[in-house]
C-alpha positions in Angstrom: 12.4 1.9 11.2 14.0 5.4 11.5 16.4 4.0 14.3 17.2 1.3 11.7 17.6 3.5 8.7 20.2 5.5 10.9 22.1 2.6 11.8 22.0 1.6 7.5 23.0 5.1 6.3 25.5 5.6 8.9 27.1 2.4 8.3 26.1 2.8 4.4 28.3 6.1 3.8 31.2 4.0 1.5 27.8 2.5 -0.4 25.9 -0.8 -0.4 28.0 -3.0 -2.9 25.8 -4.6 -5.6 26.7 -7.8 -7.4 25.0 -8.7 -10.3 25.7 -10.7 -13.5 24.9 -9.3 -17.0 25.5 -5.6 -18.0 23.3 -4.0 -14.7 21.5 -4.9 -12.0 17.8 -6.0 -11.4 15.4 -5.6 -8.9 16.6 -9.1 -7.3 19.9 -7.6 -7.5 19.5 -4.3 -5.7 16.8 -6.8 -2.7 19.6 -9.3 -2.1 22.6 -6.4 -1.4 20.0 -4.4 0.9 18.9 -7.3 2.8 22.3 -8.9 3.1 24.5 -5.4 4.0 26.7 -5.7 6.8 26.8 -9.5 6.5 30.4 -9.4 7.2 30.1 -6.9 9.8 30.1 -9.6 13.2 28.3 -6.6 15.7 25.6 -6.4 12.7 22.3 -8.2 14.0 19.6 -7.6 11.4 16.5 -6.3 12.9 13.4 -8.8 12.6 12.0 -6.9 9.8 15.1 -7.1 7.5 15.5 -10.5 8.6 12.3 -11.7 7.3 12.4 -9.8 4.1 15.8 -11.7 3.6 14.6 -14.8 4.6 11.4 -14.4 1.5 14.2 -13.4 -0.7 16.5 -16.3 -0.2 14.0 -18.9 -0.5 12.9 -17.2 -3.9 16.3 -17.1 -4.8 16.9 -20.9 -4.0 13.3 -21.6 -5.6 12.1 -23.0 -2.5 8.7 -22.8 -0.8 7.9 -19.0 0.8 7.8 -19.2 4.8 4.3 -19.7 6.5 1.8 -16.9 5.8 4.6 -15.4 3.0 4.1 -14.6 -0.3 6.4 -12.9 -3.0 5.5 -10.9 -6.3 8.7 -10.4 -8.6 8.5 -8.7 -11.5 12.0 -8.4 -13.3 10.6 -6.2 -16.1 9.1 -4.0 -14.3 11.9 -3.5 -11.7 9.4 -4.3 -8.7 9.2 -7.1 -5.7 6.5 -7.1 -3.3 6.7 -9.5 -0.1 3.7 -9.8 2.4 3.4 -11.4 5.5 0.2 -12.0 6.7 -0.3 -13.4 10.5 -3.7 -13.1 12.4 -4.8 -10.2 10.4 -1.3 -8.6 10.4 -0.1 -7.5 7.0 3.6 -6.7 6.5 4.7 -5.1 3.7 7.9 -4.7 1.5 7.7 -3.2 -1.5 11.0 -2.6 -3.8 11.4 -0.6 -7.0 14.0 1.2 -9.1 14.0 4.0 -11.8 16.6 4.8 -14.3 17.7 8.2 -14.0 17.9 10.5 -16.9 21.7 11.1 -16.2 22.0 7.3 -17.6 24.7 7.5 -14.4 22.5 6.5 -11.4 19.6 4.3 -10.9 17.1 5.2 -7.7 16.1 1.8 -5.3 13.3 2.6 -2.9 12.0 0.2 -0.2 8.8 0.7 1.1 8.0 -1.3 4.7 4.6 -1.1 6.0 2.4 -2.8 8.3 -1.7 -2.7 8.0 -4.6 -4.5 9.8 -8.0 -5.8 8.0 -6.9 -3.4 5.1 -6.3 -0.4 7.0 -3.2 1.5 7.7 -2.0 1.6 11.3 0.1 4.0 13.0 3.7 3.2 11.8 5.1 0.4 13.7 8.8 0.8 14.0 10.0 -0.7 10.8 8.0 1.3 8.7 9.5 3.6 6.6 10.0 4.9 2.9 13.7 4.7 1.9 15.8 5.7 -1.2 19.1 5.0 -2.1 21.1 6.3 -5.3 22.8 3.6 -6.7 25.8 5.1 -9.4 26.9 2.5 -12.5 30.4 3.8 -12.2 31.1 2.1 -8.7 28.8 0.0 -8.5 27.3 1.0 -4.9 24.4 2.2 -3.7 23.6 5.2 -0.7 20.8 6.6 1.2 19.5 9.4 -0.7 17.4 12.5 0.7 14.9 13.2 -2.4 13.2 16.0 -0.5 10.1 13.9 -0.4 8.3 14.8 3.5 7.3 11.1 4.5 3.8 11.0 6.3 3.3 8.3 8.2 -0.4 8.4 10.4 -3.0 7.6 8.3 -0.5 7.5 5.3 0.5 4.8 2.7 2.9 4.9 0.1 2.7 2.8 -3.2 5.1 2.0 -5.0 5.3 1.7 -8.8 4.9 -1.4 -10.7 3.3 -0.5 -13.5 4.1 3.4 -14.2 6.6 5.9 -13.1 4.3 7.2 -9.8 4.6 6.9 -6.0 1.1 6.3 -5.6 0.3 8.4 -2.1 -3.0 7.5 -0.1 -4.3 9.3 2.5 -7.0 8.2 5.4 -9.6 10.1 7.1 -9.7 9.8 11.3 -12.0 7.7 11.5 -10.5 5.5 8.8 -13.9 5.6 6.7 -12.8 8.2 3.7 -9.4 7.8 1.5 -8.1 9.8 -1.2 -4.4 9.8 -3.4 -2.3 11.8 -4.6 0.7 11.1 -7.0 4.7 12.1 -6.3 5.3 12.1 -10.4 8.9 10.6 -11.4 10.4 13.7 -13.7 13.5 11.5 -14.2 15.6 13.5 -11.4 13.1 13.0 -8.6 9.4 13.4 -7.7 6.8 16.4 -7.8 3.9 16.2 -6.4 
């Protein structure tokens, strides 16, 4: 994921573009221009991970059946998609969101990739990863953006919000037995803990 998110932000620097129709985009809006970046770009080869997010995303778009062992939760209200895959007790996880930030300038897209097994998080696999990008109403585009947040990863999950403003953080023992959570609050500009 992190050799992935490279290749993104270094070929993100003039933005993502995002198309929408109304007065701003949704959640579907900001899914579809993350998952079909560099598109145009004939040397881009999206990795299997982006490729299968895309692939969930299109047949919801097109309103036709999820592939085998997919399913997709899309909340327009609430600014959230979640699309798992779930093959011989392998659980792949995207999870999308967006904030409004208090500037009334910028809106915040995170994507969340994760991969578990019989309800426990592994070690990351290498798509996992917790990503932001700033996305500014003036030009319509979208960039990586650092919010200062120190990602975990070993024995580490990250939540994101559906319902509520929170990253909901969740924390594993060794031995995988004991959990606990902590919150990274939404204050509007970014997250305390």
């Amino acid at each position: 994921m992190i050799f992935a998110c490279c290749t993104l932000s270094m070929a993100a620097q003039d933005g993502i573009k995002v198309g929408f129709l109304g007065a701003s985009p949704d959640i579907m809006d900001f899914a579809w221009a993350w998952a079909t970046f560099g598109d145009d770009d004939p040397e881009n080869t999206p990795d299997e991970s982006s490729n299968a997010l895309r692939q969930s995303l299109e047949c919801y778009r097109t309103g036709e059946a999820q592939p085998d062992g997919f399913t997709i939760t899309v909340d327009r209200k609430a600014g959230y998609i979640l699309v798992q895959s779930n093959h011989d007790g392998f659980i792949n996880k995207w999870e999308m969101c967006y904030w409004n930030m208090a500037d009334k300038k910028h809106k915040l897209f995170a994507l969340c990739v994760e991969m578990s097994e019989g309800g426990m998080r592994m070690n990351p696999g290498q798509y996992d990863g917790l990503t932001f990008y700033r996305y500014n109403n003036a030009t319509k585009r979208m960039k990586p953006a650092d919010m200062g947040i120190d990602v975990q990863y070993f024995n580490t999950s990250y939540a994101l919000p559906r319902v509520g403003k929170d990253i909901i953080v969740t924390h594993w023992s060794e031995n995988g037995r004991e959990k606990w959570q902590t919150a990274l609050k939404w204050n509007g500009h970014g997250f305390n803990r």
